[in-house]
mmCIF file of the C-alpha atoms, coordinates in Angstrom:
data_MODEL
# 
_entry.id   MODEL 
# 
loop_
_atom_site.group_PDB 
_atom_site.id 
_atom_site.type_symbol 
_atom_site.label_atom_id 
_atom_site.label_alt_id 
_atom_site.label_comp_id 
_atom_site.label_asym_id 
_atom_site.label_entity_id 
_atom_site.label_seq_id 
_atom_site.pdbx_PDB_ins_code 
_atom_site.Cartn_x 
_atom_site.Cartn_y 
_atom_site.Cartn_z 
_atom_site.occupancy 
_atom_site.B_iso_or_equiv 
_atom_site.pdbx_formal_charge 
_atom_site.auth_seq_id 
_atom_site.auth_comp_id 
_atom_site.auth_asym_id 
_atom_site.auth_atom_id 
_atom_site.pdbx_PDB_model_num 
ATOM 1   C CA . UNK A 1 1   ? 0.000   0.000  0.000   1.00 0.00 ? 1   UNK A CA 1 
ATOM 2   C CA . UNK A 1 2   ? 2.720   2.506  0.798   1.00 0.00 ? 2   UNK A CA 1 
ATOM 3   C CA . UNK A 1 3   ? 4.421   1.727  -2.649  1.00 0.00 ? 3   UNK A CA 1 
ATOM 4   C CA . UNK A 1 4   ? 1.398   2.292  -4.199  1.00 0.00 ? 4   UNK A CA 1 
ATOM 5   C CA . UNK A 1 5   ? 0.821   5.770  -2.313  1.00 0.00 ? 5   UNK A CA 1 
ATOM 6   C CA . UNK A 1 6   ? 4.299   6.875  -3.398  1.00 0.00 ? 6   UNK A CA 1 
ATOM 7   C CA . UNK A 1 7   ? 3.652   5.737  -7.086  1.00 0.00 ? 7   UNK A CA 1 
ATOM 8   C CA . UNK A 1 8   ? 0.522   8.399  -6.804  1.00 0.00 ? 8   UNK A CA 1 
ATOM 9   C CA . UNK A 1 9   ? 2.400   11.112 -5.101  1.00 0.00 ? 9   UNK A CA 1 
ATOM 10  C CA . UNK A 1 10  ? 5.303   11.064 -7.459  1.00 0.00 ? 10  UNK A CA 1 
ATOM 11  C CA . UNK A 1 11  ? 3.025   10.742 -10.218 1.00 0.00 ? 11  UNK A CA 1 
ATOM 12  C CA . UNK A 1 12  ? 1.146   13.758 -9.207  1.00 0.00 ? 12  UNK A CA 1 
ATOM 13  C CA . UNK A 1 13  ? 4.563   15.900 -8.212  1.00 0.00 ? 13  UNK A CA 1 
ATOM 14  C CA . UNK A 1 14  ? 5.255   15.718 -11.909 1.00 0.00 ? 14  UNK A CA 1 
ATOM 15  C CA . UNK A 1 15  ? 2.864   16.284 -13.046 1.00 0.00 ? 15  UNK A CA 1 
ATOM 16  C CA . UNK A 1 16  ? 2.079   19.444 -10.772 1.00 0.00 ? 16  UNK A CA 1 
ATOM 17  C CA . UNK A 1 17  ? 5.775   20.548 -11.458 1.00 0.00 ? 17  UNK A CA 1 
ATOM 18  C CA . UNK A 1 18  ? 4.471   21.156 -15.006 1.00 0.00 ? 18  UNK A CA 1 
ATOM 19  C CA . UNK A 1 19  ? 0.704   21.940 -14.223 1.00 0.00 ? 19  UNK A CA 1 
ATOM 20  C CA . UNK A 1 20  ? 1.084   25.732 -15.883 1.00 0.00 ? 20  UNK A CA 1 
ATOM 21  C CA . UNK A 1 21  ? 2.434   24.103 -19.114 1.00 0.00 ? 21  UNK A CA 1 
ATOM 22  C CA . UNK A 1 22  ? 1.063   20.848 -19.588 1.00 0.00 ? 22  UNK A CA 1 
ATOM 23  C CA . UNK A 1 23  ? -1.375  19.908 -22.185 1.00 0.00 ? 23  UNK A CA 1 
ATOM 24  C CA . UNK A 1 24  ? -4.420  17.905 -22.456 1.00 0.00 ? 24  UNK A CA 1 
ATOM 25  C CA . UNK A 1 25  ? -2.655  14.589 -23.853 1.00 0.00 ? 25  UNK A CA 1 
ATOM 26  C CA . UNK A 1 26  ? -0.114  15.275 -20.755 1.00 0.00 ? 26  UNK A CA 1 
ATOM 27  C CA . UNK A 1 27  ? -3.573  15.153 -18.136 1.00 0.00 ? 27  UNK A CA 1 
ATOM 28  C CA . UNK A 1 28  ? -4.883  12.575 -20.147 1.00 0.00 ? 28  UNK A CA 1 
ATOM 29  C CA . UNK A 1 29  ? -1.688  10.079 -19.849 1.00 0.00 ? 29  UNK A CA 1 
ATOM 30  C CA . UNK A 1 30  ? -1.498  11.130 -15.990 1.00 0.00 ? 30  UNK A CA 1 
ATOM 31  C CA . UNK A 1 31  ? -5.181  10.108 -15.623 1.00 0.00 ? 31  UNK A CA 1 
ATOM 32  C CA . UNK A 1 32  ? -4.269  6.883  -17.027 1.00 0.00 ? 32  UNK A CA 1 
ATOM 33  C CA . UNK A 1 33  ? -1.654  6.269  -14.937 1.00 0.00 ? 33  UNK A CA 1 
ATOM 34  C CA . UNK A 1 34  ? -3.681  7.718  -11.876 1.00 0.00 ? 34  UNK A CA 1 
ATOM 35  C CA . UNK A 1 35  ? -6.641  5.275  -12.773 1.00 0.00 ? 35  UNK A CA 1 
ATOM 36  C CA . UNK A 1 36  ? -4.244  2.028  -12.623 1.00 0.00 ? 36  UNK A CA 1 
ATOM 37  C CA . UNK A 1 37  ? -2.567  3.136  -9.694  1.00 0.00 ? 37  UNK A CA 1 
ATOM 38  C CA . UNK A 1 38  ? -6.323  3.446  -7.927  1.00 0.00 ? 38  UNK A CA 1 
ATOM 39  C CA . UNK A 1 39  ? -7.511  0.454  -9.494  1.00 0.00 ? 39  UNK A CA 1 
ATOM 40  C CA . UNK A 1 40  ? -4.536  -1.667 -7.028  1.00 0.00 ? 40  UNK A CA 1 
ATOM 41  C CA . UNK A 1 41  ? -5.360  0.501  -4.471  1.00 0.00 ? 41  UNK A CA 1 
ATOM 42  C CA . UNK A 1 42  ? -9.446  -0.910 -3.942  1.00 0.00 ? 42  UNK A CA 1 
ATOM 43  C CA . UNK A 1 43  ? -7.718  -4.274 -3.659  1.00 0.00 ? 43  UNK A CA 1 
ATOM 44  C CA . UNK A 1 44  ? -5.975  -3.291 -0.594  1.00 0.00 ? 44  UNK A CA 1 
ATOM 45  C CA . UNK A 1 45  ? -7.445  -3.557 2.527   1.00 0.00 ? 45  UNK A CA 1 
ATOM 46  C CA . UNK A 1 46  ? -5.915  -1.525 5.107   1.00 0.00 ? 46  UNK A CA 1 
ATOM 47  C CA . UNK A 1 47  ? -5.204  -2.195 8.764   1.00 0.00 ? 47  UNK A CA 1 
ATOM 48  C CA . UNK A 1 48  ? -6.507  0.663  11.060  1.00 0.00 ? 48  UNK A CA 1 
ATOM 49  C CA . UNK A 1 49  ? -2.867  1.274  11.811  1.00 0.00 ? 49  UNK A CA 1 
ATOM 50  C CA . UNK A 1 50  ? -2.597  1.637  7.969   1.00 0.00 ? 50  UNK A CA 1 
ATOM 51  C CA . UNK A 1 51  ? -5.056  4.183  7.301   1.00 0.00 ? 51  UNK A CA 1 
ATOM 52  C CA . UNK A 1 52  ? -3.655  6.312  10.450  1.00 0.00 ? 52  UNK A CA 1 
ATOM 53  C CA . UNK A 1 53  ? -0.025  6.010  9.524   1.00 0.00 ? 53  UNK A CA 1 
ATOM 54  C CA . UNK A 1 54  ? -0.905  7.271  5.728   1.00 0.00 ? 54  UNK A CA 1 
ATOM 55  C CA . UNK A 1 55  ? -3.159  9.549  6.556   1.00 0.00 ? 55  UNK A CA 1 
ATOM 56  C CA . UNK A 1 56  ? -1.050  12.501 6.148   1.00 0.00 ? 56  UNK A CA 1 
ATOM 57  C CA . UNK A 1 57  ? 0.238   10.887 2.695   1.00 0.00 ? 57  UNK A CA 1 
ATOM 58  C CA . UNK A 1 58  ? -3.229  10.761 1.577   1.00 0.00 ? 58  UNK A CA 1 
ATOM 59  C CA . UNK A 1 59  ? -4.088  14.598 2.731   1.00 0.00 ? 59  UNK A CA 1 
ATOM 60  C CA . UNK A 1 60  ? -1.394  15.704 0.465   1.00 0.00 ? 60  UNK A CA 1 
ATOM 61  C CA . UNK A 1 61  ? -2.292  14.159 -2.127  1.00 0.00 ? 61  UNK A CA 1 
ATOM 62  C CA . UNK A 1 62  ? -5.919  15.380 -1.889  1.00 0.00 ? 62  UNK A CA 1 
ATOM 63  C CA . UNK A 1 63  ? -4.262  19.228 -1.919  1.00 0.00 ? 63  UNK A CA 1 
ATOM 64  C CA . UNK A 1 64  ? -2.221  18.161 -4.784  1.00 0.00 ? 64  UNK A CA 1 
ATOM 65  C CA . UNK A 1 65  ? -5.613  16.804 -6.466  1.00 0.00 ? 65  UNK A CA 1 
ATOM 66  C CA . UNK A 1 66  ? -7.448  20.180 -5.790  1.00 0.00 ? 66  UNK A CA 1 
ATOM 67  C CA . UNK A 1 67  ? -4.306  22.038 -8.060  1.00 0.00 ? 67  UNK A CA 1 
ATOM 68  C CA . UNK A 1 68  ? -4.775  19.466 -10.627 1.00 0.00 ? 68  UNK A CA 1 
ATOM 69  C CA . UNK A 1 69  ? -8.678  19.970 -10.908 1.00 0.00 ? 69  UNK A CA 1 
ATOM 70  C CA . UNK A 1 70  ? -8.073  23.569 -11.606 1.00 0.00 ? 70  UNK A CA 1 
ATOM 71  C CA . UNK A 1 71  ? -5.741  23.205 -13.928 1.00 0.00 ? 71  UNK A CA 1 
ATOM 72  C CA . UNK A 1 72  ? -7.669  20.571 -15.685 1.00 0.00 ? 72  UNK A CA 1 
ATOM 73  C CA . UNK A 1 73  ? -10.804 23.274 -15.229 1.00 0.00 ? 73  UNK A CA 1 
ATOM 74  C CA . UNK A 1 74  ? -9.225  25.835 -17.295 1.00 0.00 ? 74  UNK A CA 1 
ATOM 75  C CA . UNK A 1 75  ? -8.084  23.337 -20.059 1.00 0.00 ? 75  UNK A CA 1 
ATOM 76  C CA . UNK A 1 76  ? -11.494 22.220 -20.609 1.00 0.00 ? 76  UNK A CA 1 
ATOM 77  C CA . UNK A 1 77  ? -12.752 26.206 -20.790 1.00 0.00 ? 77  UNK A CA 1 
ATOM 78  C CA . UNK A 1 78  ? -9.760  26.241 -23.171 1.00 0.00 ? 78  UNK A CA 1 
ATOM 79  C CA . UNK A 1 79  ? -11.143 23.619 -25.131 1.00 0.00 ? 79  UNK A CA 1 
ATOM 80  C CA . UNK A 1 80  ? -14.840 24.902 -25.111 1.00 0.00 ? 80  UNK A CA 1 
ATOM 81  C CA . UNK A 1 81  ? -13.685 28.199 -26.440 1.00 0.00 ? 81  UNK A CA 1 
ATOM 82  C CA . UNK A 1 82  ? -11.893 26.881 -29.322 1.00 0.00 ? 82  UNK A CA 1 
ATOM 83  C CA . UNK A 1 83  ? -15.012 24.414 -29.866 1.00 0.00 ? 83  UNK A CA 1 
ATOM 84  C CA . UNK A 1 84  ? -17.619 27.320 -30.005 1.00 0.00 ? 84  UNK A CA 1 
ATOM 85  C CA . UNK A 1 85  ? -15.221 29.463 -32.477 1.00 0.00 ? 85  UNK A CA 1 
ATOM 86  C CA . UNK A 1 86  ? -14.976 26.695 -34.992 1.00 0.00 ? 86  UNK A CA 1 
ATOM 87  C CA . UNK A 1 87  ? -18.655 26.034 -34.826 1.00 0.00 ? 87  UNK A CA 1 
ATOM 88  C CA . UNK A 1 88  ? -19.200 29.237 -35.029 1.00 0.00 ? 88  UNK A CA 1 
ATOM 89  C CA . UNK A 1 89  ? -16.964 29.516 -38.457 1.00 0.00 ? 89  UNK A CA 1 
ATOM 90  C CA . UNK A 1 90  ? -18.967 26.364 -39.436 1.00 0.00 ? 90  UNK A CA 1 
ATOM 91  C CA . UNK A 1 91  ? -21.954 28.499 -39.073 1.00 0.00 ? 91  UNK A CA 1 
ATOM 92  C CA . UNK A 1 92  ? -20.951 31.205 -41.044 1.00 0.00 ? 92  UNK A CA 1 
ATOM 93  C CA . UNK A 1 93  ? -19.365 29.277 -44.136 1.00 0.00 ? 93  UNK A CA 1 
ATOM 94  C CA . UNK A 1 94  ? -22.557 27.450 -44.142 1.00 0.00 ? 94  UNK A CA 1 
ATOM 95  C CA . UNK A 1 95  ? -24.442 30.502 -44.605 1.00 0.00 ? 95  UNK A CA 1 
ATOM 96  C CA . UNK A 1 96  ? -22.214 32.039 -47.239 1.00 0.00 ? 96  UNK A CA 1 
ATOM 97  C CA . UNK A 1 97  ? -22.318 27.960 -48.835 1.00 0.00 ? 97  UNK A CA 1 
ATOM 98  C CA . UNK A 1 98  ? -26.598 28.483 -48.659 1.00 0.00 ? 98  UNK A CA 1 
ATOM 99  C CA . UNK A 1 99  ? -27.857 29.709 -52.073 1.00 0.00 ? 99  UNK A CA 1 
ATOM 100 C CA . UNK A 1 100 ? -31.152 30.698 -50.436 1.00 0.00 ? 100 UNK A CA 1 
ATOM 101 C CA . UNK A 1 101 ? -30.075 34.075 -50.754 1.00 0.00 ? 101 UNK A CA 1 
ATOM 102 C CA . UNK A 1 102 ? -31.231 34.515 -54.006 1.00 0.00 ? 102 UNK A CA 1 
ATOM 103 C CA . UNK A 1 103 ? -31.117 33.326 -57.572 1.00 0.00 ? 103 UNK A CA 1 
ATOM 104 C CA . UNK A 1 104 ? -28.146 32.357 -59.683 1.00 0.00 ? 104 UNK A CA 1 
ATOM 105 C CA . UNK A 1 105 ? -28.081 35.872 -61.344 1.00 0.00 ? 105 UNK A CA 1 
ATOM 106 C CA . UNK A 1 106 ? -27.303 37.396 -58.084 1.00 0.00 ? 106 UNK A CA 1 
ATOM 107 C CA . UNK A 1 107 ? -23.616 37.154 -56.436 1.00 0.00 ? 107 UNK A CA 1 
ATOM 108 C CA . UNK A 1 108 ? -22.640 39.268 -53.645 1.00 0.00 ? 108 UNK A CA 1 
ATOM 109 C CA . UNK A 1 109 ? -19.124 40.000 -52.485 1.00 0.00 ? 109 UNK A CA 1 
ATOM 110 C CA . UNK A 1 110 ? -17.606 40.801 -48.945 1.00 0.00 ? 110 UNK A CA 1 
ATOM 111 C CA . UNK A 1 111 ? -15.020 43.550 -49.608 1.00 0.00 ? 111 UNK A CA 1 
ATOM 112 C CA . UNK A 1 112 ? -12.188 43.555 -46.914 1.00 0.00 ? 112 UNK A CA 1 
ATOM 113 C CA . UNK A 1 113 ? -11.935 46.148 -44.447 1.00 0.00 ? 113 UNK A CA 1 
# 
């Protein structure tokens, strides 16, 4: 159990070391890891004297969850943004695509700015 706790908490100081600059595929690959690491972790069971003695461990790595959350907060908004501006574009070229504007003997031209 306390390998396994370690495995987390260095797993989780790495990642925090480059929370500002890492990227979605870097969260995504930590989650991964995170997930496996959990998974051994439900198949312990844990003395009383266990839980006590890493209960301190486990309180750090909660803060250092809370950092990651945020971080992984303003990727999504990231992501959202960049979602709504392509459908958005999507929208647009659609419009301009649409001949319901009027007949064929029409054409109108956006002149740049």
């Amino acid at each position: 159990m306390e390998m396994l706790l370690n495995q987390l908490n260095q797993l989780s100081t790495r990642l925090i070391e480059r929370l500002p600059y890492c990227t979605l595929e870097e969260m995504d690959e930590y989650m991964m890891s995170r997930d496996s690491i959990f998974e051994e972790l439900q198949q312990q069971k844990p003395t009383p004297h266990e839980v006590s003695k890493y209960k301190e461990l486990v309180q750090h790595l909660l803060g250092q969850d809370a950092l990651i959350i945020e971080r992984m907060m303003k990727l999504r908004d990231e992501a959202q943004k960049d979602i709504s501006q392509v459908n958005t574009g999507k929208r647009s070229k659609s419009l301009y695509d649409n001949d319901s504007y009027g007949g064929d003997d029409s054409r109108f031209f956006d002149a740049k700015r």
